[in-house]
N, C-alpha and C positions, 0 to 999 in steps of 0.2 A: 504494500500500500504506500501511496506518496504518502509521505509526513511532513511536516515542517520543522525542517533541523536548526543549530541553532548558531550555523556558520554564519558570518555578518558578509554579505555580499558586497563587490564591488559595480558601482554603474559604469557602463559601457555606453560607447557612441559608435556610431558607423554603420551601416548598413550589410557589411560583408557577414563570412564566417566568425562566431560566437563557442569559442568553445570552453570549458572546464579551467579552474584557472592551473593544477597540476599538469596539464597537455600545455599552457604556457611559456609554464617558467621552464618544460624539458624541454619545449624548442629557442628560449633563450638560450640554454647553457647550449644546446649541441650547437649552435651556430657563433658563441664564445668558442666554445672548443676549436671550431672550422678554420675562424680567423686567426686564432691566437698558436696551434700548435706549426711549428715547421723542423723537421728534422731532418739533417744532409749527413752524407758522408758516413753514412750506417750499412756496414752488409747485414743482412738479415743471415740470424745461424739457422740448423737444419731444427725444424720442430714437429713434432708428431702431428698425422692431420688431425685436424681439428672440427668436429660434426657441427653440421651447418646449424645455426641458431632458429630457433623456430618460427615464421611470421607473425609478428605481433595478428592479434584478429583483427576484423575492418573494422573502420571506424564507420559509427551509425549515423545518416544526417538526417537533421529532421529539420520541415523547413514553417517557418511562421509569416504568415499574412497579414498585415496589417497596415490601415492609413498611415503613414508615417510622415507624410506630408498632404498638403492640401488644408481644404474645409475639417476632417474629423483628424487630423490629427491630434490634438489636442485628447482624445481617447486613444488614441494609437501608438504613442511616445509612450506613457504610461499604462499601458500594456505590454510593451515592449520590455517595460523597465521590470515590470512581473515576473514576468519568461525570465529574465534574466537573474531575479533575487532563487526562482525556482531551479535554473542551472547550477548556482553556486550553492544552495541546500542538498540537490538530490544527482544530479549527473557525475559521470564518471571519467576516466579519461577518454572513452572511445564514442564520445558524445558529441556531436558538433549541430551548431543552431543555426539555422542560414533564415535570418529576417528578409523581406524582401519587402518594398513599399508597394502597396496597390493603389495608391493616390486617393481612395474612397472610392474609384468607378470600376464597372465593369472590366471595361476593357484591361484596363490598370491590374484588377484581379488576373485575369487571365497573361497578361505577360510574366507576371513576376509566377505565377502558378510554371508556367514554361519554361522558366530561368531555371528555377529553383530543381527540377525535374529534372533538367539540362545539369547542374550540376551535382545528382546523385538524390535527390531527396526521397527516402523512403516512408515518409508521412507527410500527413500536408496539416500545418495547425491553423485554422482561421478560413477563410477572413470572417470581417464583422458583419457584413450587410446580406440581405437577402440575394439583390441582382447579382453581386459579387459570387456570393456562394453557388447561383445557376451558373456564370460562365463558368467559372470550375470546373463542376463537377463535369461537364463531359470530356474535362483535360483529363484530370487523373482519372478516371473513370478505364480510360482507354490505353492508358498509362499501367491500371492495374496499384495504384497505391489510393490509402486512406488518406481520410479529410474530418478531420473535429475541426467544423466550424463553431462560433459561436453566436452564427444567428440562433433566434428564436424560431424562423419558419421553419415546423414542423411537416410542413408540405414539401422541402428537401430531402428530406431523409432518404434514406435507400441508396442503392447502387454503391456502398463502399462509402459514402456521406455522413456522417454520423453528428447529430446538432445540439449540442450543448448547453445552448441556452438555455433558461429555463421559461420551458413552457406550463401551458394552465392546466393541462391532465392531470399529471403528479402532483401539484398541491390542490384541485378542487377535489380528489380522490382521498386525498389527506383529509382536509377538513371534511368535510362531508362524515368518514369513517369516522373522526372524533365527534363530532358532533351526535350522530348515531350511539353513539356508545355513552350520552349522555343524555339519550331517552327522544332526542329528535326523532319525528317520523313522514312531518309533512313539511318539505321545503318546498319554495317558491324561488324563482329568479328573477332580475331585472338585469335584462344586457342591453347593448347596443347592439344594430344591424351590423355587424362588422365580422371580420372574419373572426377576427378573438373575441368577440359576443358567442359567434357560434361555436368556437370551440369550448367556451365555457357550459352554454347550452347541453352541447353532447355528451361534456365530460359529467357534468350533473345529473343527465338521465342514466348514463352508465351507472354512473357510484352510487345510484337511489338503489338501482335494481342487483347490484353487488353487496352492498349492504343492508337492504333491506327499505326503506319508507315509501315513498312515493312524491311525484313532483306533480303539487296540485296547480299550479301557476308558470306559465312562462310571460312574462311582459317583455318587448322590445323597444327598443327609441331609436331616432334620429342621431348618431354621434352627436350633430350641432346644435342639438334642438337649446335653446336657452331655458323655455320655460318648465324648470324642476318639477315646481309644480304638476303641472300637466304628464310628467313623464311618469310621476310615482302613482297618482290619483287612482290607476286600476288595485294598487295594493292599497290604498285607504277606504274607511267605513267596512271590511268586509264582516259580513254576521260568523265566521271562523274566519279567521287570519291562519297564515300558516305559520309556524315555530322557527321558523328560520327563512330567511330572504339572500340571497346570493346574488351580488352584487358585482359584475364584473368591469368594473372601471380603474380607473388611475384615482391615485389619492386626491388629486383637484376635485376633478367631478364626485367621487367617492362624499368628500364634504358635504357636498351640495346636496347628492341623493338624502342623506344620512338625515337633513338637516329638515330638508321635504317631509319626507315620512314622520319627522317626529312631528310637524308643524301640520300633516293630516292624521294626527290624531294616533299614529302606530305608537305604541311602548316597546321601544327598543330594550327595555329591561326585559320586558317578556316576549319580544321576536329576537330573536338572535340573526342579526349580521353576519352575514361571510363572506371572505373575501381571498386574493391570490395573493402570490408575492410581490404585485403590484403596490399591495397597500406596506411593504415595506417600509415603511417612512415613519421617522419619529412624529411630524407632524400633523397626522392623521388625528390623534388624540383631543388635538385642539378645538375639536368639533364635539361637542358634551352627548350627541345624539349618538358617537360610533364607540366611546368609550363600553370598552366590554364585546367590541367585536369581537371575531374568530378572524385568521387568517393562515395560510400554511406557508413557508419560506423553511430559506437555511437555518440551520441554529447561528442565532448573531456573536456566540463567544470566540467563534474562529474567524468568523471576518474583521472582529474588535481587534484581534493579538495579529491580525496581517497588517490593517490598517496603521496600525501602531509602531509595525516594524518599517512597512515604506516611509513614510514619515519620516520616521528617525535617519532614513539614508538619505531620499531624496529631498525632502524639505517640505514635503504637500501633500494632501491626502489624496487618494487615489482614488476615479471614477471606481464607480459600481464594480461596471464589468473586469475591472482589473484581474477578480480573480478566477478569471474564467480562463487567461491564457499562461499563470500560475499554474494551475491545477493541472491544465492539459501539457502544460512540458512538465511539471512532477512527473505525471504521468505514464508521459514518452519517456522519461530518465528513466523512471523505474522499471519500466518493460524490457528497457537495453538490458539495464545492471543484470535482470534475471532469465534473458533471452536469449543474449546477445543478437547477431545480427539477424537472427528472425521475431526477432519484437513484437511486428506489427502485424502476425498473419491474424487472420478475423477469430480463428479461438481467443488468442491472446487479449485482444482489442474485447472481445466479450464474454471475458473473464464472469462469470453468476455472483462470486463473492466483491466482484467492484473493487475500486480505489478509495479510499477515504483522501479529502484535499481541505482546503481552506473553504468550503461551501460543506462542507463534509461528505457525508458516505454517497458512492455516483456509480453506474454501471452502465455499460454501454447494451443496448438492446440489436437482436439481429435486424431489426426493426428501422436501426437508425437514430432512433432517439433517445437521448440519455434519460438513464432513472433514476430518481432522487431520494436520499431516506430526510424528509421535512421534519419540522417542528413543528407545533401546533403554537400560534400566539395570539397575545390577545393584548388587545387596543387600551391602552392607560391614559390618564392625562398629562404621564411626563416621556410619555416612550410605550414600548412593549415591554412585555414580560413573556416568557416562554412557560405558555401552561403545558406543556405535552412533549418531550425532549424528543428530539431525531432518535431512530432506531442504532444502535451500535452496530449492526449487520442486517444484511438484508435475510439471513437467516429467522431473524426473529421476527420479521413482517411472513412469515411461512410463504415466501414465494421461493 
């Protein structure tokens, strides 16, 4: 399992090859040696032959995709800088990291995908965007190597594609089950028309009928629509409300729904809110109507002890996604360490007992999309608190 060690990294700049800093300092000295040794005037005496030394193994290259310049740089510098604190924690000397900039477009994805292939890469980490992630995939595809991107489109997945982000399945599956197991049986939804409305939608009819209640409500809206009011109005006055309301928005809107509902009359104390890793946000709380929500995400103690350690190197807290291109070179490091140069065939890549990372426990699915062991949390007025801790292994979730 990737772990986080508690070697203190150094930052790196450049674009090129990224390797180990012990693969370094040996090609410092052997090229000290190179310059500095000259001997004349020596006959060599007679010596016994001598068995030929063994070839060192290959060296593993894995390569990373990222905006590094352009508009999303500003995510893509410090992500880079991730990858790099997880090289100096978990890689070894036969580890080499080849960054490559995608400028944020397409096409951009797709050259540096071709470079990087061009010079040996037998994984592919990244990139961050959807479009990015289609021109890809029919490079390596064809190519015959993996891809841990870190978009969220779940509609990527497949073909040796594997997507990382966190999607809404895995936590509306999480809460939903906690929620069940604490006597809910009639949930309701309000999403948007959107495609992650409807995936929220689906994942909520699945996880009623996996664990049992039933979905007596779905409401949809307009992403744009202004008036709250209006949006919530089918969930107020009913003669049975349902026990819980599933809420699929971003923390802004999330306020606003939250705010509706109490202002038509719902008791948020006795309807339970739920929500995704969207409502991550300490700020959510600030809203008196969502305190006491549910929501499912990472457990926050490992993202706190990452964020704490970038900081102290680089000088600034690092975007969200940071640790999503940590985890995935941990991840690549550790496969080398215990594979060596067959790392990445698709067993390995979808190992059943997973990696544990700075997001914690993760496994890759033949599927294509990562599975997450979540925490269950709940909405305070000065932050979250974690009512329901991440699983320690996917063992004890009995999958």
């Amino acid at each position: 399992m990737a772990r986080s060690a508690t070697l203190v990294p150094r930052a790196l700049s450049g674009l090129g090859t990224v390797r180990s800093r012990a693969a370094v300092l040996w090609t410092l000295c052997a090229l000290l040696v190179a310059g500095c040794s000259t001997v004349t005037g020596v006959r060599p005496t007679a010596q016994a032959p001598q068995p030929t030394p063994a070839a060192p193994p290959p060296v593993t290259k894995v390569a990373l995709l990222l905006p590094l310049t352009g508009q999303s740089a500003a995510i893509g510098q410090p992500m880079l800088e991730s990858a790099q604190m997880a090289l100096f924690d978990v890689a070894g000397d036969r580890f080499e990291l080849l960054p490559r900039d995608t400028r944020g477009t397409p096409q951009g994805a797709a050259d540096a995908a071709r470079g990087a292939l061009a010079d040996g890469a037998q994984l592919v980490l990244g990139p961050l965007f959807a479009a990015e992630v289609a021109a890809v995939k029919p490079i390596t595809q064809a190519a015959g190597v993996s891809v841990l991107a870190f978009s969220t489109d779940w509609t990527l997945a497949g073909g040796g594609t594997h997507i990382l982000g966190f999607v809404p399945s895995d936590q509306v599956n999480r809460v939903v089950g906690f929620a069940r197991s604490r006597g809910v049986t009639r949930f309701a939804t309000l999403a948007p028309r959107s495609p992650y409305g409807d995936a929220v939608v689906n994942a909520l009819q699945s996880a009623t009928q996996r664990f049992g209640g039933q979905v007596t409500q779905i409401e949809r809206y307009e992403p744009g629509n202004p008036d709250t009011a209006q949006v919530v109005r089918p969930l107020t006055g009913l003669p049975t409300p349902p026990q819980a309301v599933m809420l699929a928005d971003g923390v802004a809107r999330t306020r606003q729904l939250g705010a509706a509902l109490a202002a038509g009359g719902v008791d948020t104390a006795q309807v339970r809110l739920l929500g995704t890793g969207l409502w991550d946000d300490p700020g959510l709380g600030q809203e008196p109507a969502m305190v006491g929500s549910w929501f499912a995400a990472p457990a926050p103690r490992g993202r706190a002890d990452f964020e704490a350690r970038f900081e102290s190197i680089y000088g600034r807290k690092p975007p969200r996604l940071a640790t999503l291109s940590y985890d995935a070179t941990a991840m690549a490091a550790a496969l080398t360490k215990a594979h060596g140069p067959n790392a990445f065939t698709p067993a390995n890549l979808t190992s059943p007992s997973g990696f544990e990372g700075v997001d914690g426990l993760f496994r890759l699915r033949t599927g294509g999309v990562a599975e997450r062991g979540l925490a269950v949390l709940e909405v305070t007025p000065d932050g979250t608190r974690v009512l329901d801790p991440a699983p320690s292994s996917f063992a004890t979730l009995g999958q």
